[in-house]
Phi, psi and omega in degrees: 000121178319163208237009197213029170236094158297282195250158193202111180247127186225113154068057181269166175183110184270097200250143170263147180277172197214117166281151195273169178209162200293325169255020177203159185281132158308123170201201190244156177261156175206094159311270184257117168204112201098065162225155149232137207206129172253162174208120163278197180284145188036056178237150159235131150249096260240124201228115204235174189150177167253170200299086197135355181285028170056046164278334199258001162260337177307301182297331128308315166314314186295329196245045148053026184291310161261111160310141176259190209245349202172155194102192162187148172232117188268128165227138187041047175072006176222103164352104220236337203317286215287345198273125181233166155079215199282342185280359200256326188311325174276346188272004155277002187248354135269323174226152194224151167266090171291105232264155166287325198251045111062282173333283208271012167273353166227131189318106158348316198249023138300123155263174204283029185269318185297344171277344203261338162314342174281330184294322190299322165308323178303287186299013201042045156285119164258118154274131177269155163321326192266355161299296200294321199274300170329303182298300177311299189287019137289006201220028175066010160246194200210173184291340177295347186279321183341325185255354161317164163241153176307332186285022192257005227234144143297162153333303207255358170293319227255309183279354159290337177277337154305307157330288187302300183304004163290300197303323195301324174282023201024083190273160162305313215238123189239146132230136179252107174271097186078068191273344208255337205273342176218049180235172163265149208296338172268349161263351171302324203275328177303307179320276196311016216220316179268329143347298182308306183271353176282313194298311189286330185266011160232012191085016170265172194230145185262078155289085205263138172276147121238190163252321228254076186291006196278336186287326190273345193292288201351302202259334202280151149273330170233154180197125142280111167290117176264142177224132161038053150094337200236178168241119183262326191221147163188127186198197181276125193326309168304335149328268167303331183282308194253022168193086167294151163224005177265149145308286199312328162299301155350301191311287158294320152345283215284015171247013197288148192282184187237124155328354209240097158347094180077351161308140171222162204247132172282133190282119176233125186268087180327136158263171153088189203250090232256135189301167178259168187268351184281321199246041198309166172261134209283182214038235182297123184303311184293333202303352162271353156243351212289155151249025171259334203273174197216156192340274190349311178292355168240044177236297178232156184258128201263154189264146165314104196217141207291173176253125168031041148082163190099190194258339172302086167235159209236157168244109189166123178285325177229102197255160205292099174312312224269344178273316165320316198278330198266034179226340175273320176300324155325298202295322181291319188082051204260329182196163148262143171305143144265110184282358183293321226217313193048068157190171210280200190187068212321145154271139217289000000 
């Protein structure tokens, strides 16, 4: 493992039990199943899908929150998959989590000096006043807030304070599940703003989940697509944004809103039949919605392969070529891609 690989997830798959009942079968739900994801040093990777497509448990998997079912997860170059109990305490000090819901993630009957005081305990740390005052004004608060309680606090106050208490054991590693996601669209953006400026001035590196691809374009340098447990599509952002090469990316794109006046995005609306995760379908997982699939595709589940060389690579037997082709003829200078318009565009 490279010495600039915070996380190294090799083949986890996080399966849930299912009690059997007199009118169904006893089997596993497989949240997550089969991925591998590296995230180096000073990287954000932006881990995107719709909902139930097991990001938020992948992310709970990576910060050892969940045992996994199968696999093994390296943090900081040291294998972590089997370490429980008090042996888990340094790797909490490389990697911390930022939660979706800000409410229900700090104790009500705490205030916030006491909340940003538990990591330091876990770790057997006595934090002084002036550590907890610190810590907020990296995250845009002052000392008077100490003595709050959360419900005293806004929304998007309330996930900065989830921040600083990530921030107290100075981890390497942040993954934020969905930080953004139950703020309001103006407050979305200060968060991420504040992300931003955390990452250059203390050095951190990002797994951020969303759903939301307009949210992760800010930040990510790579990005990953999950679909039903797996990763279908993943590469350097700028990549995946302005040539999917996956359907299901396609997909999702085409619901990102476009920023420009009277611009409008051609829409690809999924049909079909969205699998359940107790009974998934065989081969390929998308292939009940795909407008691509073919015999093939419901036989063997396709594996993750770069597209036309580079770090860009897709799991999809029939990947959009027509996108391939006009990012290579671009790369020639024959046109440029529009991901806007999603068609080529003579240069000018």
């Amino acid at each position: 493992m490279s010495t600039d690989e915070l996380l190294h997830l090799k083949d986890v798959k996080k399966y849930f039990g299912l009690r059997g009942a007199p009118w169904r079968k006893s089997g596993a739900v497989k949240a997550v199943d089969g991925v591998n994801l590296v995230v180096r040093r000073g990287e954000t990777v932006g881990l995107v899908g719709e909902s139930g497509s097991g990001k938020s448990t992948l992310a709970r998997v990576s910060t050892r929150l969940l045992d996994p079912t199968a696999g093994t997860v390296e943090i900081g170059g040291k294998d972590v998959t089997r370490v429980r109990g008090r042996k888990l305490r340094p790797v909490r000090r490389k990697i911390q989590m930022v939660f979706q819901d800000p409410q229900a993630s700090l104790n009500p009957r705490q205030s916030v000096g006491t909340i940003l005081t538990t990591p330091f305990r876990a770790q057997g740390i006595r934090p002084t006043r002036a550590q907890l005052v610190e810590l907020l004004r990296q995250v845009g608060l002052s000392e008077e807030h100490l003595e709050r309680y959360p419900h005293e606090f806004s929304g998007g106050q309330r996930q900065r304070i989830g921040i600083a208490r990530a921030l107290a054991v100075k981890p390497d590693l942040l993954v934020c599940d969905e930080p953004v996601s139950a703020l309001d669209v103006s407050v979305q953006a200060q968060v991420l703003n504040l992300l931003a400026d955390l990452r250059d001035e203390l050095g951190l590196s990002y797994v951020l989940v969303a759903h939301d691809l307009a949210v992760v374009s800010q930040v990510a340098d790579r990005l990953a697509v999950m679909y039903f447990g797996t990763i279908v599509e993943e590469g350097p952002a700028a990549e995946v944004y302005s040539a999917p090469a996956h359907p299901y990316t396609r997909a999702l794109l085409s619901a990102v809103p476009v920023p420009e006046p009277g611009a409008k995005r051609e829409r690809i609306v999924l049909t079909g039949d969205v699998p359940t995760l107790i009974d998934p379908p065989s081969g390929c997982p998308f292939r009940t919605r795909c407008y691509k699939a073919e015999d093939v595709c419901a036989t063997t589940r396709p594996v993750l392969e770069p597209v036309a060389g580079g770090e860009h690579r897709v799991a999809c037997y029939f990947p959009e070529g027509d996108v391939i082709n006009q990012r290579l003829s671009a790369d020639a200078g024959d046109d440029t891609f529009s991901a806007t318009t999603g068609t080529s565009v003579p240069p000018r």
